[in-house]
N, CA, C, O and CB atoms as a CASP TS submission, in Angstrom:
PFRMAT TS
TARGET T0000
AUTHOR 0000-0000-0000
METHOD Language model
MODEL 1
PARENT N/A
ATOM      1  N   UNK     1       0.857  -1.169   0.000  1.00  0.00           N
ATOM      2  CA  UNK     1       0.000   0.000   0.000  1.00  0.00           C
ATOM      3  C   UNK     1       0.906   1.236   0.000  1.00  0.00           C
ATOM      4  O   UNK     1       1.883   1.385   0.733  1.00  0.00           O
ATOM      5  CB  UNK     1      -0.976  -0.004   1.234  1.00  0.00           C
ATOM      6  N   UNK     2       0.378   2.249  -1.074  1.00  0.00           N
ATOM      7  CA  UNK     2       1.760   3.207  -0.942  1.00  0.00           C
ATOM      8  C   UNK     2       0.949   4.362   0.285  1.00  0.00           C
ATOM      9  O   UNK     2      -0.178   4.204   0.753  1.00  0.00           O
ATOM     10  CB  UNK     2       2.387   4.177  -2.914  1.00  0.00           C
ATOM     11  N   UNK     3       1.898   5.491   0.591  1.00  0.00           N
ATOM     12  CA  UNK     3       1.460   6.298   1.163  1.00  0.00           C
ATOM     13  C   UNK     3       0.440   7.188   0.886  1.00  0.00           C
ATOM     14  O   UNK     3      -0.325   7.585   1.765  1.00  0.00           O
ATOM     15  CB  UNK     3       2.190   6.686   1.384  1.00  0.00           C
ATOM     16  N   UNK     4       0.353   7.614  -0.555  1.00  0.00           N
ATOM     17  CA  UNK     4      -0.977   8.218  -0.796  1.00  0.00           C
ATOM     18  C   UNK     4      -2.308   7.534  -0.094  1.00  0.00           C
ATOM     19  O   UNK     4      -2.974   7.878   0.883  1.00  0.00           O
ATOM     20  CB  UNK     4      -1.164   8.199  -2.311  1.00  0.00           C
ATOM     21  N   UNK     5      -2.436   6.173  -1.208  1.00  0.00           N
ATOM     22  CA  UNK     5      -3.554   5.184  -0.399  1.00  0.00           C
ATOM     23  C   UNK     5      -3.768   5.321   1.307  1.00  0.00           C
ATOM     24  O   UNK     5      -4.807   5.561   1.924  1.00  0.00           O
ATOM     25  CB  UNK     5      -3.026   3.538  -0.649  1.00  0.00           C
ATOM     26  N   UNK     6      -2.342   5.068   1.837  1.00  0.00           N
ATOM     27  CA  UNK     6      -2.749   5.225   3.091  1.00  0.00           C
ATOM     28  C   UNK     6      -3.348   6.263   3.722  1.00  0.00           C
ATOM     29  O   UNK     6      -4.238   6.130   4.561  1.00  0.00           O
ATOM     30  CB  UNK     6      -1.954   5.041   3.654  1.00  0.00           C
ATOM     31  N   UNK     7      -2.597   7.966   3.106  1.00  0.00           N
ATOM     32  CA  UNK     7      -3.369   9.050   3.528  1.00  0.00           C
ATOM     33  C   UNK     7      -4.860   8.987   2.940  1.00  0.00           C
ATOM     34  O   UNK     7      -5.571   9.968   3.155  1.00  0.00           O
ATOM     35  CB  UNK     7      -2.646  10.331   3.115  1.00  0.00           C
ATOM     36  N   UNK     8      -5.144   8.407   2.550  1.00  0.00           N
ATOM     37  CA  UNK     8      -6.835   8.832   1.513  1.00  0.00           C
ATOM     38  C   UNK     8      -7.833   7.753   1.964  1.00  0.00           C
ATOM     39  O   UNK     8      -9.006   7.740   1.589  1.00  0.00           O
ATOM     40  CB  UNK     8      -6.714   8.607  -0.630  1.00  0.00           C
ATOM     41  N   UNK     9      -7.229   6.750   2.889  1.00  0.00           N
ATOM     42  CA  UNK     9      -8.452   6.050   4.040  1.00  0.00           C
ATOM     43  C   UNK     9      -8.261   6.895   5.201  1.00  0.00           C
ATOM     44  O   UNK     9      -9.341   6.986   5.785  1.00  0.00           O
ATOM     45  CB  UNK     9      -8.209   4.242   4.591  1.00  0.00           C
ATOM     46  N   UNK    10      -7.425   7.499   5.737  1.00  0.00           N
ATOM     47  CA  UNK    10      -7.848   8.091   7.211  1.00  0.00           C
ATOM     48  C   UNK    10      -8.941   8.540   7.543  1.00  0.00           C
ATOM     49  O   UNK    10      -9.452   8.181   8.604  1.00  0.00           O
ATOM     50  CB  UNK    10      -7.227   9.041   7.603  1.00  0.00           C
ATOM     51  N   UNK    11      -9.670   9.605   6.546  1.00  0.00           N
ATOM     52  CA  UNK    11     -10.979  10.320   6.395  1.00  0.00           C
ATOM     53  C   UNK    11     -11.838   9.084   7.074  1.00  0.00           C
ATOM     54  O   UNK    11     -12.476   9.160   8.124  1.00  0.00           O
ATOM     55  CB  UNK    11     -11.431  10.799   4.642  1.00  0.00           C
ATOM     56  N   UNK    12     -11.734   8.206   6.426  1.00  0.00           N
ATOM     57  CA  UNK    12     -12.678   6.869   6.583  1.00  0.00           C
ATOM     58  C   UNK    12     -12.856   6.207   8.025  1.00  0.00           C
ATOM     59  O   UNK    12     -13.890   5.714   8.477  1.00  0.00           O
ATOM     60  CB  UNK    12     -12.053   5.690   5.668  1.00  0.00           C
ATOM     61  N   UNK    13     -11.738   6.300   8.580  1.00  0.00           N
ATOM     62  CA  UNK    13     -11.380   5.285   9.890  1.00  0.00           C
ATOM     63  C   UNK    13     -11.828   6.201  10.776  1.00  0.00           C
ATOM     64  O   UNK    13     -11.893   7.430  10.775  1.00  0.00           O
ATOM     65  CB  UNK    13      -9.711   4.741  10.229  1.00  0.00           C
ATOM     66  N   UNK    14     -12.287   4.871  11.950  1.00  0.00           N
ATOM     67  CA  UNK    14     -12.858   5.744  13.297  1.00  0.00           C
ATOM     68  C   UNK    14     -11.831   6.704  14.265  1.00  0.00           C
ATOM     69  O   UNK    14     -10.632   6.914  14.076  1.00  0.00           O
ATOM     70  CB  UNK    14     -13.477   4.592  14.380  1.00  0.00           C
ATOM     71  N   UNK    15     -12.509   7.105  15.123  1.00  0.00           N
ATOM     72  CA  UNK    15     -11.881   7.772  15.842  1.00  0.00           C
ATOM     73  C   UNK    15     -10.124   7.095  16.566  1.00  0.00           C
ATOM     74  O   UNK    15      -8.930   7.392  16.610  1.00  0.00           O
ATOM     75  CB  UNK    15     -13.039   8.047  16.789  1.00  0.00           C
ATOM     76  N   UNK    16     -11.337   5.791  17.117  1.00  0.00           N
ATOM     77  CA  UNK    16     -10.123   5.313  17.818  1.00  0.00           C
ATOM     78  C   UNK    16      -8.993   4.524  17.291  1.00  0.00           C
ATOM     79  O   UNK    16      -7.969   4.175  17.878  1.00  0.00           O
ATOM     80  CB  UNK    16     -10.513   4.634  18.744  1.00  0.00           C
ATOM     81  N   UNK    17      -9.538   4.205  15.509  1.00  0.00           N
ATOM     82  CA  UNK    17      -8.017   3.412  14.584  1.00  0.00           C
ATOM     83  C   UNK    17      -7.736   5.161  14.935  1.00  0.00           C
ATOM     84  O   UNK    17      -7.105   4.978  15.976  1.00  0.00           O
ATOM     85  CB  UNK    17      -8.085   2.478  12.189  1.00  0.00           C
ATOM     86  N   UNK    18      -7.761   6.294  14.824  1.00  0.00           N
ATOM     87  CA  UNK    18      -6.641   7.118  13.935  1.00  0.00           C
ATOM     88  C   UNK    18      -5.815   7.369  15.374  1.00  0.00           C
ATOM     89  O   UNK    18      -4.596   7.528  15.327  1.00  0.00           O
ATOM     90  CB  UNK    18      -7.271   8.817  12.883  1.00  0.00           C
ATOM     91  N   UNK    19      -6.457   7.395  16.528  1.00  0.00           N
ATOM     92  CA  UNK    19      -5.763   7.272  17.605  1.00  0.00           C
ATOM     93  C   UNK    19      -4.608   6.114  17.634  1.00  0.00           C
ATOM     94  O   UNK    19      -3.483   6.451  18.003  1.00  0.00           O
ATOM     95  CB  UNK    19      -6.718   7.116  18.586  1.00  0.00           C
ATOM     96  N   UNK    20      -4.843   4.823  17.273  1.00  0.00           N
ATOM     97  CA  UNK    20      -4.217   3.623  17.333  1.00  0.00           C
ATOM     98  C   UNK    20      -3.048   4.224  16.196  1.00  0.00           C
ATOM     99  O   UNK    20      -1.864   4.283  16.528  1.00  0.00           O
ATOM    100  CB  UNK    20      -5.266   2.162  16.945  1.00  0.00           C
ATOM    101  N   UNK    21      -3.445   4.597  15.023  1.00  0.00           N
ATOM    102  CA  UNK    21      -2.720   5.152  14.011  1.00  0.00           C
ATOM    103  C   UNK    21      -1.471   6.044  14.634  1.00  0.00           C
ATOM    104  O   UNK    21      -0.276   5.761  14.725  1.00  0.00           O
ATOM    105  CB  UNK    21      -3.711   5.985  13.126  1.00  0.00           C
ATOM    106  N   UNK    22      -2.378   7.516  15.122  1.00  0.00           N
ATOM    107  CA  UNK    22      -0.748   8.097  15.776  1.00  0.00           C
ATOM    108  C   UNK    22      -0.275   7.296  16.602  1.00  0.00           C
ATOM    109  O   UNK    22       0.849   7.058  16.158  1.00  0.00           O
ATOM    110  CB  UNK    22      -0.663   9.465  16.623  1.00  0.00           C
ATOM    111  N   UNK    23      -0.480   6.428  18.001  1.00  0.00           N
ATOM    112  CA  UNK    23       0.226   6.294  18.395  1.00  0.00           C
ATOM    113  C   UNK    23       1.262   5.148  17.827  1.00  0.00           C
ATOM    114  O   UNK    23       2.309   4.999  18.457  1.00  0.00           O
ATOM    115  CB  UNK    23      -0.241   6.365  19.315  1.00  0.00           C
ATOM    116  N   UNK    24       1.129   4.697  17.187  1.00  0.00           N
ATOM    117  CA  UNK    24       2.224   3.773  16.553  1.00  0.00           C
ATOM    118  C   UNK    24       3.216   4.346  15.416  1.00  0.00           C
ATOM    119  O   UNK    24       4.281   3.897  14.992  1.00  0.00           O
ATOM    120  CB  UNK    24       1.485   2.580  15.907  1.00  0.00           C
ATOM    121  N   UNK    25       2.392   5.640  15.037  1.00  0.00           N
ATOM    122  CA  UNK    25       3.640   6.631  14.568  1.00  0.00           C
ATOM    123  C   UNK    25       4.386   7.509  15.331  1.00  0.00           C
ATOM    124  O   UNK    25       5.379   7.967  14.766  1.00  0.00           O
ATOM    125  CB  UNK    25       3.265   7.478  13.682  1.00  0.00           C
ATOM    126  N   UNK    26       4.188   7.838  16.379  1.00  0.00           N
ATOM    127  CA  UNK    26       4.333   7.847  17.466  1.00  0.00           C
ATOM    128  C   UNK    26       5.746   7.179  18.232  1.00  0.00           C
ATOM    129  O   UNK    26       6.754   7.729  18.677  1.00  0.00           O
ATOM    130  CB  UNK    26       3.225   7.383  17.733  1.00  0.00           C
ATOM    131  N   UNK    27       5.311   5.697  18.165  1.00  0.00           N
ATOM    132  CA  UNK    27       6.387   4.778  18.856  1.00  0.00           C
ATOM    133  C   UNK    27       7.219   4.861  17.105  1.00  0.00           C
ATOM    134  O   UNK    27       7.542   6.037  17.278  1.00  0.00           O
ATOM    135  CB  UNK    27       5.643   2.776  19.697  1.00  0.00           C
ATOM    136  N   UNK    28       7.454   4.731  16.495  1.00  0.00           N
ATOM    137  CA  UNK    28       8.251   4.679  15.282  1.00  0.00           C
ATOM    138  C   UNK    28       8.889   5.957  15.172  1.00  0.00           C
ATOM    139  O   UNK    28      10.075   5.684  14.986  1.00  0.00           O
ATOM    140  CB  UNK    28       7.450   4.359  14.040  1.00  0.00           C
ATOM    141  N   UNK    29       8.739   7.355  15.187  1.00  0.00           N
ATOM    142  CA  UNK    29       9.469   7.801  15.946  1.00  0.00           C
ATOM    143  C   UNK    29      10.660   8.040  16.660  1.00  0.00           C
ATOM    144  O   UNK    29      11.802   8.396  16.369  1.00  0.00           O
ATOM    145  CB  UNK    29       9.161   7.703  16.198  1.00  0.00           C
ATOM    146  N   UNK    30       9.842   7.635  18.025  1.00  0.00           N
ATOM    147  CA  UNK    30      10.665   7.902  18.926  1.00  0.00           C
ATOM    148  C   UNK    30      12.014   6.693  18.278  1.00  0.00           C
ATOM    149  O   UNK    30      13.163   7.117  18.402  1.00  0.00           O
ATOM    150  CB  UNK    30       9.870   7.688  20.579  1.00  0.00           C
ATOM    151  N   UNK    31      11.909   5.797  17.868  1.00  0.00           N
ATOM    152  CA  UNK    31      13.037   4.844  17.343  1.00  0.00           C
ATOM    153  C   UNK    31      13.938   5.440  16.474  1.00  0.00           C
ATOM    154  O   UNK    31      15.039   4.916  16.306  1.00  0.00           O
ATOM    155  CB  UNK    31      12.526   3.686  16.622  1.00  0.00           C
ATOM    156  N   UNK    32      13.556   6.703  15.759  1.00  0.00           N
ATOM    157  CA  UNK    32      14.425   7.387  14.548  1.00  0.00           C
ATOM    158  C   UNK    32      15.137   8.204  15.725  1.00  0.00           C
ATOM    159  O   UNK    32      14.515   8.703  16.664  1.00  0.00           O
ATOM    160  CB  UNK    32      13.487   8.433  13.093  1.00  0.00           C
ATOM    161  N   UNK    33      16.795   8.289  15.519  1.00  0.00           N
ATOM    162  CA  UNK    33      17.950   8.853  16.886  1.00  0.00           C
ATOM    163  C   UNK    33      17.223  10.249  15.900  1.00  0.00           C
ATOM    164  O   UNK    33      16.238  10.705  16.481  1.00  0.00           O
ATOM    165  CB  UNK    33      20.436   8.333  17.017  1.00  0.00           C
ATOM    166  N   UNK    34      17.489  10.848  14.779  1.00  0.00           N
ATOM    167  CA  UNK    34      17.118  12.171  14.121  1.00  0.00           C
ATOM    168  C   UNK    34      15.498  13.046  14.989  1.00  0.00           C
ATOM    169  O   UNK    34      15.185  14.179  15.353  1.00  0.00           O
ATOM    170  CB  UNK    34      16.779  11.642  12.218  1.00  0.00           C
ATOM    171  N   UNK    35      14.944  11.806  14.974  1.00  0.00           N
ATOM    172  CA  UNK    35      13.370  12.548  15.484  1.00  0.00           C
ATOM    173  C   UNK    35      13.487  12.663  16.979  1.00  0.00           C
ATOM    174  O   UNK    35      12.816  13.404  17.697  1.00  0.00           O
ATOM    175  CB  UNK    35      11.801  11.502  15.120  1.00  0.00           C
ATOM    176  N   UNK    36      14.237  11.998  17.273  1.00  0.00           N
ATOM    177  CA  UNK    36      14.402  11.867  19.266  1.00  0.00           C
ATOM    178  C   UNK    36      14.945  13.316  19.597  1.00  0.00           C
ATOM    179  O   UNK    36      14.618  14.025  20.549  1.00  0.00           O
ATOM    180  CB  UNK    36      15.909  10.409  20.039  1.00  0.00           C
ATOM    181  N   UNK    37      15.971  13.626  18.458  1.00  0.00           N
ATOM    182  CA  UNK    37      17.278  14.506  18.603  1.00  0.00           C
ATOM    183  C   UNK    37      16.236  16.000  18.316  1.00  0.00           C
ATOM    184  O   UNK    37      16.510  16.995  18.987  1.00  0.00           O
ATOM    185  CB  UNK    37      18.857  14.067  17.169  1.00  0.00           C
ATOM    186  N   UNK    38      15.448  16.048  17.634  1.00  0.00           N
ATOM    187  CA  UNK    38      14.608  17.150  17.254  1.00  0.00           C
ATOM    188  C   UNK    38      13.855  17.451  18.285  1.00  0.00           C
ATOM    189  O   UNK    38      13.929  18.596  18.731  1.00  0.00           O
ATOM    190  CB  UNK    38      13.809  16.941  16.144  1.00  0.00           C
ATOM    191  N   UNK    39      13.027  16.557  18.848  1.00  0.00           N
ATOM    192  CA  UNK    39      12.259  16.604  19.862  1.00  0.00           C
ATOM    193  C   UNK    39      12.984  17.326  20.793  1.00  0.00           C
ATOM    194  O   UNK    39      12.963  18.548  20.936  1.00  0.00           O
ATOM    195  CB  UNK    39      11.832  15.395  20.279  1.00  0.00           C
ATOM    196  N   UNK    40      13.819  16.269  21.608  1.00  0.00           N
ATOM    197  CA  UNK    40      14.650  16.907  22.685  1.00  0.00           C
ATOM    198  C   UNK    40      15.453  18.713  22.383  1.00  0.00           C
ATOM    199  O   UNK    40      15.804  19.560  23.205  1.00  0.00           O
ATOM    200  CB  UNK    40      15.933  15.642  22.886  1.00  0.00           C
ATOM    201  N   UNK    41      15.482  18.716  21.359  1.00  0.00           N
ATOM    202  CA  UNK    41      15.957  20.656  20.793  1.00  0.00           C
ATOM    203  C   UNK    41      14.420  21.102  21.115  1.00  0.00           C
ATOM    204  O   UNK    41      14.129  21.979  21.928  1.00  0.00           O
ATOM    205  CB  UNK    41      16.548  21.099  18.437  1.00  0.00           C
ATOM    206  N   UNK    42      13.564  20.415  20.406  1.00  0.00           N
ATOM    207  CA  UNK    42      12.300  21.587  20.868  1.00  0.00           C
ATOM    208  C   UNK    42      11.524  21.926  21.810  1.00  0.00           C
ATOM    209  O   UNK    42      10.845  22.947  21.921  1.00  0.00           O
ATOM    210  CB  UNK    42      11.448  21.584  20.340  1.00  0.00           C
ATOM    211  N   UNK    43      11.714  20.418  22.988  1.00  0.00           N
ATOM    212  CA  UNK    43      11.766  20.723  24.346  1.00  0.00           C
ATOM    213  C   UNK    43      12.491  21.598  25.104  1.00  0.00           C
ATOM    214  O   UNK    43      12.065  22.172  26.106  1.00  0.00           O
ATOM    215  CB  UNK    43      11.962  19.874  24.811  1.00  0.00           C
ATOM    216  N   UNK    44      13.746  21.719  24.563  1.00  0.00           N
ATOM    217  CA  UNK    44      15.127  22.949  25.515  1.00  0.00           C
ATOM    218  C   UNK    44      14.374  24.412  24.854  1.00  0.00           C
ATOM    219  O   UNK    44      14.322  25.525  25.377  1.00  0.00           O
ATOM    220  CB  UNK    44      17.603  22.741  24.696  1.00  0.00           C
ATOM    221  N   UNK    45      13.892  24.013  23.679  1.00  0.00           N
ATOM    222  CA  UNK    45      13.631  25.776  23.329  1.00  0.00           C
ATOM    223  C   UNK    45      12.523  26.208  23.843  1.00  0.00           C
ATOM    224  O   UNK    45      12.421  27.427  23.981  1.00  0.00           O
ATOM    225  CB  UNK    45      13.466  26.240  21.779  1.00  0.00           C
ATOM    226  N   UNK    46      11.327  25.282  24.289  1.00  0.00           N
ATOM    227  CA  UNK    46      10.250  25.807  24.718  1.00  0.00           C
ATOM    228  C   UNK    46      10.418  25.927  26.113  1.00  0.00           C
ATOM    229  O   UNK    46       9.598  26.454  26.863  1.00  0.00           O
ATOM    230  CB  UNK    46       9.149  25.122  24.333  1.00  0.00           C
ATOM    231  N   UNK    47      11.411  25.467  26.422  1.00  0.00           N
ATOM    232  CA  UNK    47      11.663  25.593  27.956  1.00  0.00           C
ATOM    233  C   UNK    47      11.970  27.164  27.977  1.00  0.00           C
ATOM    234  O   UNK    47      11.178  28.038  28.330  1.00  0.00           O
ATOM    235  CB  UNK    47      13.044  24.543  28.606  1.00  0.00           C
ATOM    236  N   UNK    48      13.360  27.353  27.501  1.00  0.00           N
ATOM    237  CA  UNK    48      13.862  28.267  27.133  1.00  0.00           C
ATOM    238  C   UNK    48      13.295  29.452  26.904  1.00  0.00           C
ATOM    239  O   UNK    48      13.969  30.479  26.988  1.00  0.00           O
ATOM    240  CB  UNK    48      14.321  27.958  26.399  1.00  0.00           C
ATOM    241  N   UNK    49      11.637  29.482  26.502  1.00  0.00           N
ATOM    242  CA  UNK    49      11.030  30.524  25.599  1.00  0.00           C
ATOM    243  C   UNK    49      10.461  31.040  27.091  1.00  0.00           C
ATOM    244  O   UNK    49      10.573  32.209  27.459  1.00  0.00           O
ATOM    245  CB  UNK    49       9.815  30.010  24.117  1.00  0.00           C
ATOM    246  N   UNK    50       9.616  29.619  28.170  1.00  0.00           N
ATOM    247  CA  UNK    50       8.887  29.760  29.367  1.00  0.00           C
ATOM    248  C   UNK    50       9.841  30.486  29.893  1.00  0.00           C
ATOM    249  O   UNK    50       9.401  31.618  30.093  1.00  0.00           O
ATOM    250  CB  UNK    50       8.419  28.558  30.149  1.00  0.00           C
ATOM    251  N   UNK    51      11.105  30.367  30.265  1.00  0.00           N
ATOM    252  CA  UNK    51      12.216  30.921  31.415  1.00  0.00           C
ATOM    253  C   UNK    51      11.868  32.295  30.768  1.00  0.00           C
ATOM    254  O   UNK    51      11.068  32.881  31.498  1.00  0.00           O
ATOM    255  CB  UNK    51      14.165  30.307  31.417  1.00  0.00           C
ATOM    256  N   UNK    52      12.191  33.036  29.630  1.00  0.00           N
ATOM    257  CA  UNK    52      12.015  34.106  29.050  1.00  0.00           C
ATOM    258  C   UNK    52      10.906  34.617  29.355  1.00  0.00           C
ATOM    259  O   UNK    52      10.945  35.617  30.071  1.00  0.00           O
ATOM    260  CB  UNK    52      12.153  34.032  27.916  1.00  0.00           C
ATOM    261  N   UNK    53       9.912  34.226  29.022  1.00  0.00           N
ATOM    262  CA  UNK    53       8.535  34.745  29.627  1.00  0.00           C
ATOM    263  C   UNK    53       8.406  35.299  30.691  1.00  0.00           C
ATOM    264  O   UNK    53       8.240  36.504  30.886  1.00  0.00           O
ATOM    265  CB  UNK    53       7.696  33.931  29.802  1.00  0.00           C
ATOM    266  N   UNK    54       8.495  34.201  31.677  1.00  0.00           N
ATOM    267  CA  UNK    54       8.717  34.857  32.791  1.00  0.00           C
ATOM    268  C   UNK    54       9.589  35.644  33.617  1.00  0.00           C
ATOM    269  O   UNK    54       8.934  36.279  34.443  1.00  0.00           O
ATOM    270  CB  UNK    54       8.567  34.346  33.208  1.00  0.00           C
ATOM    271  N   UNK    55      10.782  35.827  33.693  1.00  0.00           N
ATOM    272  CA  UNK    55      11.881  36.846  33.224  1.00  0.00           C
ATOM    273  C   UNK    55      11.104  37.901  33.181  1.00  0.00           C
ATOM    274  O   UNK    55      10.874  38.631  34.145  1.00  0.00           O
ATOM    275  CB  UNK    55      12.664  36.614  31.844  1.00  0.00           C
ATOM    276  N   UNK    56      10.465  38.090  31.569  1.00  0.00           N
ATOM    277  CA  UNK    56       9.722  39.118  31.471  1.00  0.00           C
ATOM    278  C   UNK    56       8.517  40.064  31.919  1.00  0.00           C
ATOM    279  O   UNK    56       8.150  41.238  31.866  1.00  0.00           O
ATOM    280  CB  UNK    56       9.631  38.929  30.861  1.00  0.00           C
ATOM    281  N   UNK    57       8.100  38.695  32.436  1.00  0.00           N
ATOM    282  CA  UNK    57       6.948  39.431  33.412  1.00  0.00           C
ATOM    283  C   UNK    57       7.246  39.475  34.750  1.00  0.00           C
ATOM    284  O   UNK    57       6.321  40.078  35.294  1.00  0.00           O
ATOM    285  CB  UNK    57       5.584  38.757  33.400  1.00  0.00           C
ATOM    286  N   UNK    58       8.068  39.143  35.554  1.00  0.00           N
ATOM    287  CA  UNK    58       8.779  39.378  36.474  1.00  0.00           C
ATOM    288  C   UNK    58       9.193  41.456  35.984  1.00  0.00           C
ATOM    289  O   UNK    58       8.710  42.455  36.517  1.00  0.00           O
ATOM    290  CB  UNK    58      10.139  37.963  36.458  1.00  0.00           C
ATOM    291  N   UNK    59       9.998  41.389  35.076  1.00  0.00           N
ATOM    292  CA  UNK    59      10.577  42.618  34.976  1.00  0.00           C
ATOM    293  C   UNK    59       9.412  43.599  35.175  1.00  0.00           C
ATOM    294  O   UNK    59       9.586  44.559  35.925  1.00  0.00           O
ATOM    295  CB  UNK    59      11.335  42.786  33.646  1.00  0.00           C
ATOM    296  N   UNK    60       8.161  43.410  34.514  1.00  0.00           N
ATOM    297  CA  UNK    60       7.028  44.506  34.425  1.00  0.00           C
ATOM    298  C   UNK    60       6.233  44.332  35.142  1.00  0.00           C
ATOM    299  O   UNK    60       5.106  44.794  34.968  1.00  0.00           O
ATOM    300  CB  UNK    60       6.366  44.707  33.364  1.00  0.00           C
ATOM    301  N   UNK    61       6.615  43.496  36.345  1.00  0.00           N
ATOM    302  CA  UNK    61       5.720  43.711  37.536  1.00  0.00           C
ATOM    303  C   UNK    61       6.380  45.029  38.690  1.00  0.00           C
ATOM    304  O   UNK    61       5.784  45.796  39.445  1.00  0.00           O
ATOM    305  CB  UNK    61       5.624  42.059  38.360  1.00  0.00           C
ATOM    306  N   UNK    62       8.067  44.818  38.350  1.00  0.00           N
ATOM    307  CA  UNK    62       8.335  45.785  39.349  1.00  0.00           C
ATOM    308  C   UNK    62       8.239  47.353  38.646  1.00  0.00           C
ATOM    309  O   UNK    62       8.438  48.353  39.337  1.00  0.00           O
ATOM    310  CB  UNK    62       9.846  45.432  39.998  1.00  0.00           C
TER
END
């Protein structure tokens, strides 16, 4: 089944295959070291963005 086919039943499938669906793309994934490695950068930056935030509103409270 190529990938088109596969995108052009989702419409079709219930709620809980497309749930079953991500999460097994999901676990496949996390197995790619590239997608682990992305993740973990966009976790430090959103961290990063929160520390900033608040920083900032710290500053314009005083």
């Amino acid at each position: 089944m190529s990938a088109t086919e596969i995108i052009n039943e989702l419409p079709k499938r219930t709620e809980a295959e497309l749930r079953a669906v991500r999460r097994r793309l999901l676990e496949l994934a996390a197995q790619n070291e590239d997608v682990a490695l992305c993740d973990q950068a966009a976790l430090e930056g959103a961290a990063m963005l929160v520390r900033m935030e608040e920083n900032n509103a710290r500053r314009q409270c005083r």
